[in-house]
C-alpha positions as CSV (number, residue, x, y, z in Angstrom):
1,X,-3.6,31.7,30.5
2,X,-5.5,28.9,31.1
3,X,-4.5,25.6,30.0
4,X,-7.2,22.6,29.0
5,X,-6.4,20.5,32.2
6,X,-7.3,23.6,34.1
7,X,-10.5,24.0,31.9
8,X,-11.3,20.2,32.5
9,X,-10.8,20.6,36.3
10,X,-13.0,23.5,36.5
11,X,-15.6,21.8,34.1
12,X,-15.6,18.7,36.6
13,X,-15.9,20.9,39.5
14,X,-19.0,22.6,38.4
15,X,-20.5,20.1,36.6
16,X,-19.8,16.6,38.1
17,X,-19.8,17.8,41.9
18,X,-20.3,14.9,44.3
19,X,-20.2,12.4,41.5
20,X,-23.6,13.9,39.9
21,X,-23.4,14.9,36.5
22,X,-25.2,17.7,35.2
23,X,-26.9,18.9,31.7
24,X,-26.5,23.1,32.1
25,X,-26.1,26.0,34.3
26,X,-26.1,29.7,34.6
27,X,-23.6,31.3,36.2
28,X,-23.2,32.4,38.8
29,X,-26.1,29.3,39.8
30,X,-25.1,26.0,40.5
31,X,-26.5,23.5,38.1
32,X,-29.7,21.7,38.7
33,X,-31.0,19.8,36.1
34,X,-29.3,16.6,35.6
35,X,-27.4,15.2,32.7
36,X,-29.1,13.4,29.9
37,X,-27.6,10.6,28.1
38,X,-26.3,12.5,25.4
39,X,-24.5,14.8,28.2
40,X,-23.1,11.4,29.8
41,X,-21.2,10.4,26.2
42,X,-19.7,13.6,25.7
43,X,-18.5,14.0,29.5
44,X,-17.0,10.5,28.4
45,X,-15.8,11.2,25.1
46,X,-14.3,14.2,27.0
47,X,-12.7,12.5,29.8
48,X,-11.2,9.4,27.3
49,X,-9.6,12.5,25.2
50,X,-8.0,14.3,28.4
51,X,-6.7,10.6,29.9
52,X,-4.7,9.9,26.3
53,X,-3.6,13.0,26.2
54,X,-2.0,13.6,29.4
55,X,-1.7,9.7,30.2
56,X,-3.5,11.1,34.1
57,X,-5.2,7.1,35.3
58,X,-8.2,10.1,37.5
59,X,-9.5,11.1,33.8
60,X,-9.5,7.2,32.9
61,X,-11.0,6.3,36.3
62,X,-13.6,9.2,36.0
63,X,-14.1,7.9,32.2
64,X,-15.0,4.3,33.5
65,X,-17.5,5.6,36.1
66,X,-19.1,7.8,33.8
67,X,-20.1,5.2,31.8
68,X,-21.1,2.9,34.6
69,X,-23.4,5.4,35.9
70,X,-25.1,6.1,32.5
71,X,-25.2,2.2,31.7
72,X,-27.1,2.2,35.2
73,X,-29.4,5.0,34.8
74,X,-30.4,4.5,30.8
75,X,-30.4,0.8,30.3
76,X,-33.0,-1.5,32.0
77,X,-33.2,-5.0,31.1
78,X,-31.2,-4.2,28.0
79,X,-33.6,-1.3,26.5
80,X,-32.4,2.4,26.3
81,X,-34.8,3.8,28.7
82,X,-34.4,7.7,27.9
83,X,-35.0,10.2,30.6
């Protein structure tokens, strides 16, 4: 049985390979459509969850990055700029 760490780790590895976050796929195709900004707060809302639960400093450090990147790729000159 799988255990939510493994599920994370698998999620992660499908859908944030090479640092590039992703909105959707079908198995058995790799994802191509990137995330949008709602997909960016829930992989962080995700990621916050799993780093207080298991106190692991990857899930914070992939938490912080997350929101980096989506600060970086929604925000310009302080306006939302949805994609």
């Amino acid at each position: 049985m799988k255990t939510g760490k493994d599920s994370l780790e698998a999620l992660l590895a499908l859908m944030y390979p090479n640092h590039t976050l992703y909105h959707q796929t079908l198995l058995p195709h790799p994802p191509t459509q990137k995330a949008l900004l709602e997909d960016y707060a829930f992989f962080a809302k995700l990621l916050f969850d799993a780093y207080e639960i298991t106190f692991d400093k990857r899930y914070l450090y992939l938490f912080e990055s997350i929101v980096k990147d989506s600060i970086h790729l929604f925000y310009k000159n302080d306006t939302l700029n949805h994609q």
